[in-house]
Structure formats: C-alpha cells, structure tokens
C-alpha positions in Angstrom: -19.5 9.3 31.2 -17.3 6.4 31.0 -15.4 5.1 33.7 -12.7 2.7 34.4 -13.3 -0.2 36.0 -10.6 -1.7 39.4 -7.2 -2.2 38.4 -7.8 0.2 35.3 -9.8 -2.6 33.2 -12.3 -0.9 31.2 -16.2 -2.2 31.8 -17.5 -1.6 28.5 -14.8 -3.6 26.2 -17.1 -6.2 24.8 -19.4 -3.1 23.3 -16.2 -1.4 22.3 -14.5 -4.1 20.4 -18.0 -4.9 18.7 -18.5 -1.5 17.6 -14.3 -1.5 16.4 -15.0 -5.1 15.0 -18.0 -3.1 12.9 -15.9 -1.0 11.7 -13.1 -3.0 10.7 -15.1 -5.7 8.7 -17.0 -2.8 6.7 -13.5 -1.4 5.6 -12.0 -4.6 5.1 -14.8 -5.6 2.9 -14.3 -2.8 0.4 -11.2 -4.1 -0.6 -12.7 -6.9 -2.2 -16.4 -6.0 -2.5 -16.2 -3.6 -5.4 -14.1 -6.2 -7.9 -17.1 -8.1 -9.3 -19.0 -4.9 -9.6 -16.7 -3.5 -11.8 -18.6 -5.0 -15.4 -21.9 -3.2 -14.1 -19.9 0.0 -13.4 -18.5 0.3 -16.8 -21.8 1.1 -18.8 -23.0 3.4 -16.4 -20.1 5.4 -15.7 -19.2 5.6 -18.9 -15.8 3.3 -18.7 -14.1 1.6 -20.9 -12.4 -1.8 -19.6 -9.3 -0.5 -19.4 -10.5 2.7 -17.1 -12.9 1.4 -14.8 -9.9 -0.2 -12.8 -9.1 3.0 -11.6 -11.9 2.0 -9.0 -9.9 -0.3 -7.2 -6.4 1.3 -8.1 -7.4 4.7 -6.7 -8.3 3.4 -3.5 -5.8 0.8 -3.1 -3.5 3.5 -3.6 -4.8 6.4 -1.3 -5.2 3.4 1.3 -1.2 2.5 1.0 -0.6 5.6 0.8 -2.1 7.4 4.2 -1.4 4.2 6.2 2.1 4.6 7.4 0.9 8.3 8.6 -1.7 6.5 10.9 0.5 6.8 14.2 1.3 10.4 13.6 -1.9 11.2 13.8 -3.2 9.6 16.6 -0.3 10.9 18.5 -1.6 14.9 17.4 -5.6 14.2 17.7 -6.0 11.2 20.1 -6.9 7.9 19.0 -10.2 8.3 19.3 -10.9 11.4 17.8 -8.8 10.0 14.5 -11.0 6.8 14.9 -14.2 8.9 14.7 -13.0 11.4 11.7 -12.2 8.1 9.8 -15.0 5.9 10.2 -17.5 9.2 9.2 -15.3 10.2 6.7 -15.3 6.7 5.1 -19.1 6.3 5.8 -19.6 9.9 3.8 -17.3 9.2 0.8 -19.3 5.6 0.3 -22.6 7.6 0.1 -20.5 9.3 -2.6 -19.3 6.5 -4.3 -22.9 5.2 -4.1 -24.1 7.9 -6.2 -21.1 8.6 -8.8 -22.8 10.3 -11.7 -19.1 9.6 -13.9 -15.9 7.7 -13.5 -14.0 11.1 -12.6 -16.5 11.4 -9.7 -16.3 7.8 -8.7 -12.4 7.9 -8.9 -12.3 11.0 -6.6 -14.4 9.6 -3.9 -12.7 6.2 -3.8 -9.6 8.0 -3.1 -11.4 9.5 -0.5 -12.5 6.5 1.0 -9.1 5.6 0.7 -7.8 8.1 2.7 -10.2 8.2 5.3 -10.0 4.2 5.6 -6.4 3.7 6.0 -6.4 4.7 9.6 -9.2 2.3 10.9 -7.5 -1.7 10.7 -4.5 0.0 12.4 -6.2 1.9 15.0 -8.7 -1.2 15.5 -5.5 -3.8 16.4 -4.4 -0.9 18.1 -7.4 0.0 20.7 -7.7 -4.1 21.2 -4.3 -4.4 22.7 -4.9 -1.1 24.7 -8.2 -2.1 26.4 -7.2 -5.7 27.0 -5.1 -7.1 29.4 -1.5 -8.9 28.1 -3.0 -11.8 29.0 -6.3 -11.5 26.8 -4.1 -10.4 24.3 -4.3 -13.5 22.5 -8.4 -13.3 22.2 -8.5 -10.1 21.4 -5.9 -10.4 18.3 -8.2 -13.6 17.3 -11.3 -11.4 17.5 -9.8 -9.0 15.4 -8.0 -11.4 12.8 -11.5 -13.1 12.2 -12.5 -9.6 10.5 -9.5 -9.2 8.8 -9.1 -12.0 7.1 -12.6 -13.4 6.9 -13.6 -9.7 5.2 -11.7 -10.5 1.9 -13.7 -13.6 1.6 -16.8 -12.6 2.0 -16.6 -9.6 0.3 -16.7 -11.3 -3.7 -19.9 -13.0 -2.9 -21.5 -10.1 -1.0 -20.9 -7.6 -3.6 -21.8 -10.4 -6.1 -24.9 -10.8 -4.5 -26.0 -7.2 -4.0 -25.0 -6.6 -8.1 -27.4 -9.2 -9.1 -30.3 -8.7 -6.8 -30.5 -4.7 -6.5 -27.2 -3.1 -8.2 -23.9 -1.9 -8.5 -24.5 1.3 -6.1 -25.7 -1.5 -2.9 -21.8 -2.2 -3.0 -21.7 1.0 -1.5 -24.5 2.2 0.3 -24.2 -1.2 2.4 -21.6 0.7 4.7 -23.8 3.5 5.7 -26.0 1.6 8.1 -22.9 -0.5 9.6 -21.0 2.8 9.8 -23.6 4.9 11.4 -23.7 1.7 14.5 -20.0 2.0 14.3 -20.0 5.5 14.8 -22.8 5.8 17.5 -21.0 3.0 19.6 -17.8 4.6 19.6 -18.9 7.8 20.8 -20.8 6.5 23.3 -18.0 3.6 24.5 -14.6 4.5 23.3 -11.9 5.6 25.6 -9.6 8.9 24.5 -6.3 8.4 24.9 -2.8 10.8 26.2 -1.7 12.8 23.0 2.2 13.2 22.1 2.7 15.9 19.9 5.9 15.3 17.3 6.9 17.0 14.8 5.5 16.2 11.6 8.7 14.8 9.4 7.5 15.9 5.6 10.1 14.5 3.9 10.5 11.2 4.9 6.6 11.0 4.9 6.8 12.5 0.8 9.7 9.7 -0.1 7.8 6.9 1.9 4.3 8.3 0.1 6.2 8.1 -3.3 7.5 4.7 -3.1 4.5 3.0 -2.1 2.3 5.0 -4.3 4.7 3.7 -7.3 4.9 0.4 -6.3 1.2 0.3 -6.3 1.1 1.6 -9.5 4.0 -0.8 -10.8 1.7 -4.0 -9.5 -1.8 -2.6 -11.1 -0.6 -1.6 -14.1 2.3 -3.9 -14.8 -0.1 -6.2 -16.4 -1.9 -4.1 -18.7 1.5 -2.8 -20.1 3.8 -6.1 -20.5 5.6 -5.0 -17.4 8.9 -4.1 -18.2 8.5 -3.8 -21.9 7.0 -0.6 -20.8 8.4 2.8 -20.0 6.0 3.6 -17.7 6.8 0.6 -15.1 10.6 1.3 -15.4 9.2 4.8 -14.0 7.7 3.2 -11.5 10.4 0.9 -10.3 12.9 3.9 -9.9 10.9 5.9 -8.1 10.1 2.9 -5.8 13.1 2.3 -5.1 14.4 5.7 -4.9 12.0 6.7 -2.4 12.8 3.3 0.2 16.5 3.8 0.1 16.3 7.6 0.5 13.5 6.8 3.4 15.6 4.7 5.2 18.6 6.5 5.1 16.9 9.6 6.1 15.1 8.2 9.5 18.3 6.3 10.5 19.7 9.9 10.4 17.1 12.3 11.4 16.5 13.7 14.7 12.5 13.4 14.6 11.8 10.9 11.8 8.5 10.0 10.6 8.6 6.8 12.0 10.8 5.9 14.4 13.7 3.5 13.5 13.4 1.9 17.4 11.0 -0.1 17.2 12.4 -2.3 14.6 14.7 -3.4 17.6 12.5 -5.3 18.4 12.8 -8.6 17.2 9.7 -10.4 17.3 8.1 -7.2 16.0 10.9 -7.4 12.9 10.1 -11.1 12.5 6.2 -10.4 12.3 6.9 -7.9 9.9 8.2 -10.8 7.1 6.4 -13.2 8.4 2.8 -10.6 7.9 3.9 -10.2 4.4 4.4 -13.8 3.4 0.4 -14.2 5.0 -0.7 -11.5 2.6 0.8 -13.0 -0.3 -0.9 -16.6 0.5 -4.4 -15.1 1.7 -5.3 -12.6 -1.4 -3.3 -14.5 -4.0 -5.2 -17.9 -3.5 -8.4 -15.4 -3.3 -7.5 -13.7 -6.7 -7.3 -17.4 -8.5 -10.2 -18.9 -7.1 -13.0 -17.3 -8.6 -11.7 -16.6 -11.9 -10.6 -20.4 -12.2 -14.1 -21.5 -10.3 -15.8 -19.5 -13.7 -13.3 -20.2 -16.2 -12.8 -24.0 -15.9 -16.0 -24.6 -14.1 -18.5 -22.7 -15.3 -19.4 -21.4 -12.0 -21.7 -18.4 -11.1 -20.8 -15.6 -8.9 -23.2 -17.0 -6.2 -22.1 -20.6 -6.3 -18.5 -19.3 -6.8 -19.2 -17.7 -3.1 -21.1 -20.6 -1.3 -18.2 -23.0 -2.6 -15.4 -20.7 -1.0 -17.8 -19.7 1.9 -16.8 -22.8 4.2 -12.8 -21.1 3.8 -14.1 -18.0 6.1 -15.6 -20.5 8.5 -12.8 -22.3 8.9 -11.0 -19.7 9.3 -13.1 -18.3 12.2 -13.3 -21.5 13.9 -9.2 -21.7 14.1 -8.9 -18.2 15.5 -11.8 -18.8 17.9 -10.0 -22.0 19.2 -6.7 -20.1 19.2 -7.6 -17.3 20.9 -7.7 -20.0 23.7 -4.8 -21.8 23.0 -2.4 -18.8 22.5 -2.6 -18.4 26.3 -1.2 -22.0 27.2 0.4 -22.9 24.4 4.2 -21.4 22.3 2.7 -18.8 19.9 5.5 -20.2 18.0 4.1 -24.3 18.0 0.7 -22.9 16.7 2.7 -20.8 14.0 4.4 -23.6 12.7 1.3 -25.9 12.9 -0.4 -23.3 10.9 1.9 -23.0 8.3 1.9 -27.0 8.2 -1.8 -26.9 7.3 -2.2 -24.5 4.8 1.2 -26.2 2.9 -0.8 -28.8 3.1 -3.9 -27.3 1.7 -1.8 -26.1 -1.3 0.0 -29.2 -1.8 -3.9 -31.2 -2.5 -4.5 -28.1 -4.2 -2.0 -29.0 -7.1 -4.1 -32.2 -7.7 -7.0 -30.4 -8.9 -8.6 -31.2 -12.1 -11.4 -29.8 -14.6 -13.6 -33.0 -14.0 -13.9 -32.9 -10.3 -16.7 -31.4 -8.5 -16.8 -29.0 -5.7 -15.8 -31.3 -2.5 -12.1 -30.8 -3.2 -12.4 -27.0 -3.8 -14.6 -26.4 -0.5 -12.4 -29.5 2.2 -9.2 -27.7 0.9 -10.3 -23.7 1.6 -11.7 -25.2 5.2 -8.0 -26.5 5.5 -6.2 -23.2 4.2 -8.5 -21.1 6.2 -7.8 -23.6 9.8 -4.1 -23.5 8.7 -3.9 -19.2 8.2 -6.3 -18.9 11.1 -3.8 -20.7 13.5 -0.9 -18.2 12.0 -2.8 -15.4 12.5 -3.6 -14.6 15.6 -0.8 -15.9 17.5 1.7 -13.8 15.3 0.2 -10.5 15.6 0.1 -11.4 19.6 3.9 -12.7 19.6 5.1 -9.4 17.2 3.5 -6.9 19.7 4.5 -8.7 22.7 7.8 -7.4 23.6 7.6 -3.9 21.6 7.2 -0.8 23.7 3.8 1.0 24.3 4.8 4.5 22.9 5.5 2.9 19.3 2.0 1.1 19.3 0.1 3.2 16.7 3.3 3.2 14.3 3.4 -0.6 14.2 0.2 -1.2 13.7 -0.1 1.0 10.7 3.1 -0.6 9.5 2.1 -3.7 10.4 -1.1 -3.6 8.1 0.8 -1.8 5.1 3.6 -4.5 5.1 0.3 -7.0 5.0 -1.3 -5.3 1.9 1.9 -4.6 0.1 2.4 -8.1 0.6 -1.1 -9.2 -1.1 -0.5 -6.8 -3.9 2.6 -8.3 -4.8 1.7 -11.9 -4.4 -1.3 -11.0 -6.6 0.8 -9.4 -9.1 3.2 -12.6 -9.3 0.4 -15.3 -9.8 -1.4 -13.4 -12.1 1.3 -12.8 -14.3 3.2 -16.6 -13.7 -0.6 -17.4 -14.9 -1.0 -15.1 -17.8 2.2 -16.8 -19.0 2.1 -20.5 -17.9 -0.8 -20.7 -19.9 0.5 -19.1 -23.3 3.5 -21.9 -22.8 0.7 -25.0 -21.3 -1.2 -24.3 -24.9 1.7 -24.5 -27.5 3.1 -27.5 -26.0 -0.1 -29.1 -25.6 -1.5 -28.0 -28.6 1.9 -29.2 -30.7 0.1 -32.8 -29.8 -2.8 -31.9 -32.1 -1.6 -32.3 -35.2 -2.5 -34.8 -38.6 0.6 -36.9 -37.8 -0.4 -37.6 -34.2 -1.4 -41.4 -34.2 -3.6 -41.4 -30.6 -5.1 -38.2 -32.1 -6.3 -40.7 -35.7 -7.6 -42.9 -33.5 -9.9 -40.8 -30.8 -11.2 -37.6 -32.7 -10.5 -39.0 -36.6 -12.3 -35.9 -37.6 -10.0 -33.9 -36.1 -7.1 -35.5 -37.5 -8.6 -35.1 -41.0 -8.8 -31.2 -40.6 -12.8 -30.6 -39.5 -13.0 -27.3 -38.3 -15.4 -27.8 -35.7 -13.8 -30.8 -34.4 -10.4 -28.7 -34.2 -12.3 -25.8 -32.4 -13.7 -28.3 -29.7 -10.1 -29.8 -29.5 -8.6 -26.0 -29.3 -11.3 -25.5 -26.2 -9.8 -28.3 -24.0 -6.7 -27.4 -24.7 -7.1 -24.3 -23.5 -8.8 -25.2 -20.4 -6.1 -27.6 -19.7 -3.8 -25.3 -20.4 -5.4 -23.4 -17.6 -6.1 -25.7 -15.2 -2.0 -26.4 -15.3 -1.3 -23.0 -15.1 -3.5 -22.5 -11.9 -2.2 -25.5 -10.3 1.8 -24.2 -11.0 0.7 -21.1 -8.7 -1.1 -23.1 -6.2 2.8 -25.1 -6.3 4.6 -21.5 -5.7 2.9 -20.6 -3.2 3.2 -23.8 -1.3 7.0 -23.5 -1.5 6.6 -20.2 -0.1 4.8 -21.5 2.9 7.4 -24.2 3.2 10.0 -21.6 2.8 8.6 -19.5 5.9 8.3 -21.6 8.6 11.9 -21.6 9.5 11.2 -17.8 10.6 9.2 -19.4 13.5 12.2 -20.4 15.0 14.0 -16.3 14.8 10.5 -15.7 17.1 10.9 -15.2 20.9 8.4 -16.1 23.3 8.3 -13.4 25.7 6.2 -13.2 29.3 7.1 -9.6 30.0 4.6 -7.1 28.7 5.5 -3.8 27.5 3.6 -1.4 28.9 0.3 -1.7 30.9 -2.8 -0.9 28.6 -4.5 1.3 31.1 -2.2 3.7 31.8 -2.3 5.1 27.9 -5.8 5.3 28.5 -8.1 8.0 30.4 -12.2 8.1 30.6 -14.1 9.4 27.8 -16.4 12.3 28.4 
C-alpha cells in the first residue's frame, strides 16, 4: 500500500511520472503515427483515397470531442480510476485497430481510441502538478512537455519505419506493450484522489460537443470540398459557431455549468490559453509541411525524411531539460519571450530555403525551432497554472490541451490551403516566362523555345517545383509573423509566487 511521504510529498513520484510519461507519449504518438500508414491501409481495407482519411478524422474528432468532459469525470470516478479506464481502454481499441478486417471496423475503433484517449494528456499535466511541489513545478511541466511535443515528431518516422519493415497493423499493436507497463505502474504507484460529485450539465456539454465536432469537420474536409464553395462546410461553420455562442452564453448563466466560467479569472490561465493555441499552430503546421516538401522537392524517403527532422525532437528535449532548471530562477516570462525569439528566428532562415541545398539547413533550423518552442513550453504551462485555484485543475487541463489541438488543426488547415493556392498562382506567373518570345529562354533551353515537347515538359517540372518551393517558403513567412505577432502577450503574463493550493492535500494513499 502506498504511503505519503513527511510534509505530504509522495515517495514514489519518479516511478509515477515515468509510468504517466508512458502513457502520454504512446497517445501522443498516435496522432501523428498513423498518417504515413494511410497508402498501405487503403488496399487492404478496401479504401479509396478519399475514404481512408476517415482514420485520422474519426479519431481526431472523438479526441476533440471527449476532451473538454475530462474534468467532469475525474471529479465523479477519481482521477485515477479515469486514468486507468483510459489508458486500458485505449490499449484495447489499438489491438482493435491492429486487426481491422474493413474500413467500417477500423473507423469504429479509432473513435474508440479517441474516446478513451482524450482523458490521458490532460489527466497526465494534471497528476504532475498534484504530486510535485510548486516549486518543482517547473520540472515537472518540462518532463511532461518533452512527450508532448517531442511525440508528434517522432511519430512520422516511427510509423514510417514500422510500415516498411513489418506493416501497417505494427502502427498499432506498438501501444500494447507500452500500455500494459503504463497500466501495471499505475496501479501499483498512482495515488487516488478526493471525488466532487457535480451535476452533469448536458446541454452545454451537447452545444460544446457540436461545435468542436463541426469545426473538426470544417478543417478535415474543407480541403477536399473547395471550402466554402461547398454546402457542406457552410454547415459546418453554422453549427460551429452556433454551438460556441450558445455555450458561452449558457455557462455565464447557468447555476452548475459544464465548465466553470471562474477559472477564466484567472489571468495568466486566460493568457496561456492564446498563447497554447498560437504554439499549436507553429508546432503541427511546420510538421505538416516538412515531410511533404522533404519528398516533393527533395526526393526524400520516409526514413531519411525522419533522421533529417529527428535532430528538431532533440532540441527540443535539450531546451526543456535546461528549462526545467531555469524556470525556477529565472521570469517564466524572459524564457517565453526568448523562446519565441528563437523559433522567429528559425522561421525567418526558413524562408531562404531552396531546392538545391542539402540537408544542413533543414536539420540546424528544426534544432533551432525545437530550442526556441522548447523554451516556450514549459515555462507557459508553469506560469498559466500558477495562480489558478486547485478545484478547477482537471477542467483546465483538458481545456488547456483542446485549445492546443484546435489550435494545430487550424494552423494545419491554413498552410495547407495558403499552399494548395500559392502554388496554382507561383506556376502561372512563373510559367508566363516560358514562352517562344522570351529572349533569356532562346538563349538557355533553345529547344524549348522552338516548341520540343520534352524540353517543355522538363521546363514544366522546374516550374513546378519552384513554384513549390515558393509556396512553402510564403507559409514558413506567415507563420513567423505569427510568432512575431505573439510575443507581446508575454508582457499581459503575471509572475506569481503564491501557489494555489497545496498538491498533497487533493491527494490520499492508494490502496
């Protein structure tokens, strides 16, 4: 039986937040792991290209979804007993996954895992800040932003890896041994925790569930259907925005709302929430370029596309590692700024890429990024739970990771479609230079000038990869502005020495 140590610290925490840590980085990996899988699935599933993206949407969806709901719960089960339920439940529906006979099935169980996911990156940050001390805070928010943000990276070249040297099913079965440890550990070391029953609040929890769940929609599908030359995303918007006004309205005004309007008092908790979202958008849209423009303009393989963005996760870990130390002696609110410094900077050197390079510039520019995001990080999710009250924990945590994702699937949305379109207008006004009358074009490719239709084809292939290559480096430009554009929030951060509520006294002994 576990037992607390003096002064309520608990003696097992490095075996608890290695076996949270597990589970953490095996959820966070299948948000990414499964996207270069997705050409092997088709065949066997019996897909078509359009279809099989309901493997990622599905879950992406149900995840969103069940998120917000996260603090309910834990306040009717116990943290730890919701911990548990999750991590098995996700472990069981990736066995399923790993054996989908047909896309139906395979769609059904990654809304399972989904659902059973959502709860764990909350309830991870969450049990961190309750075993350690306010002034470990700061080590234990690095620990657990290294598996956050280093998951995403490593996931492409994991499930890359596993496709090509076993198959598409590895993608899935990999969790089962990481989630049995997981599951073992926490039984063995995790702490429960004193229930508060609530009423559950259906309706704001229905308009809340509707407006994610159609923005979700509105970002996946928005490029398949020419966005708003569609119907179907005008749907979407509607109900998106329906169900946030109509959400709001209703927990400023209900007794017992589904999530409680006071903790967004808080100001540094507020602050995080923007600044959380604009880390999202940078993190997962620079990830959703790289590899395409790595295999498009480069010619890259999945497994060099990974060992050439590889050195991004280690810098990245090497930033919050040094952090974690820093954010104790140091203004949260210096090492924001710094961050957000670096990976501006790491965008700006970004914009001077070009097809003829090789992969130095690619892998000394991730190493920036991932310093720069690293230092960002961890000392804003210390600094937005530092002043907010102990009883709203769970909520903000679960908001605090959907306001992240939402963030990534929009940033996602917007570079892939400023790129589907920056390219369309790169190749007609480059292209409008290839023409018979075009003197510099007589004298370099004469052949092409006279109308050979090979030489034109060749011609037509470097436009297009030009064309790309601009297009890629106009996002990498927006998203630097964006940067740019957030650090002023630093300064609307408050540095706060008070802590909010002891850890150890939400805490009793596990039996």
């Amino acid at each position: 039986m576990a037992e607390f140590g003096p002064n309520g610290e608990y003696p097992n925490r490095g075996l608890i937040t290695v076996m949270i840590m597990l589970a953490t980085i095996m959820q966070v990996l299948d948000t990414t792991i499964a996207n270069v899988a997705l050409p092997s699935m088709t065949g066997d599933l019996g897909a078509s290209q359009d279809t099989i993206t309901w493997v990622l949407t599905s879950y992406i969806v149900a995840a969103a979804i069940m998120t917000p709901v996260t603090g309910w719960l834990a306040d009717q089960i116990g943290k730890r007993e919701l911990f548990l339920i999750s991590i098995i439940g996700f472990v069981a529906s990736s066995l399923l996954c790993g054996i989908a006979w047909n896309l139906q099935a395979m769609v059904a169980f990654r809304v399972m895992q989904g659902i059973f996911g959502a709860a764990i990156v909350p309830l991870s940050q969450t049990f961190l800040l309750d075993i350690n001390p306010r002034e470990k805070a700061g080590s234990a928010m690095a620990m657990w932003g290294a598996g956050i943000m280093v998951g995403p990276i490593i996931g492409p070249t994991l499930g890359g890896w596993l496709t090509e040297s076993y198959n598409w099913r590895w993608v899935f079965l990999i969790n089962l041994p990481v989630g049995i440890i997981a599951v073992l550990g926490c039984i063995a070391y995790l702490p429960q925790s004193v229930r508060r029953i609530r009423r559950f609040d259906f309706f704001g929890f229905a308009m809340l569930s509707m407006a994610i769940g159609a923005l979700q929609l509105m970002l996946d599908r928005g490029g398949e259907v020419d966005w708003f030359s569609s119907a179907e995303i005008w749907i979407y918007l509607f109900l998106t925005v329906t169900g946030f006004w109509v959400f709001v309205i209703h927990i400023l005004g209900a007794k017992l709302p589904f999530m409680e309007p006071g903790m967004f008092a808080d100001r540094n908790f507020s602050t995080g929430l923007v600044f959380i979202f604009i880390i999202g958008i940078i993190l997962l849209a620079s990830l959703a370029l790289l590899p395409p423009m790595l295999s498009r303009i480069f010619g890259y393989p999945t497994i060099t596309t990974g060992l050439v963005m590889g050195p991004r996760g280690f810098g990245t870990m090497f930033s919050m590692i040094m952090v974690g130390r820093l954010v104790r002696t140091m203004d949260a609110r210096i090492l924001v700024v710094m961050g957000l410094i670096l990976t501006a900077a790491s965008l700006y050197y970004m914009t001077g890429f070009s097809p003829d390079m090789g992969s130095w510039p690619i892998i000394w520019t991730g190493v920036l990024q991932g310093l720069g995001l690293g230092l960002v990080f961890v000392p804003l999710s210390t600094i937005a739970f530092a002043t907010i009250d102990a009883k709203y924990r769970a909520d903000a945590t679960s908001l605090f990771s959907l306001v992240r994702n939402i963030g990534s699937s929009i940033g996602i949305s917007i570079v892939s479609v400023m790129l589907a379109r920056n390219v369309q207008v790169n190749h007609a006004e480059l292209g409008a230079f290839i023409n018979p009358f075009n003197p510099v074009l007589q004298q370099a490719v004469p052949s092409a000038a006279a109308g050979n239709l090979t030489a034109l084809t060749q011609m037509d292939g470097l436009v297009n990869i030009q064309a790309a290559m601009v297009s890629y480096l106009n996002d990498f430009k927006l998203m630097m502005v964006v940067t740019l554009c957030a650090i002023p929030l630093a300064f609307v951060l408050r540095k706060s020495k008070a802590a909010a509520g002891a850890p150890a006294a939400q805490m009793v002994h596990a039996d």
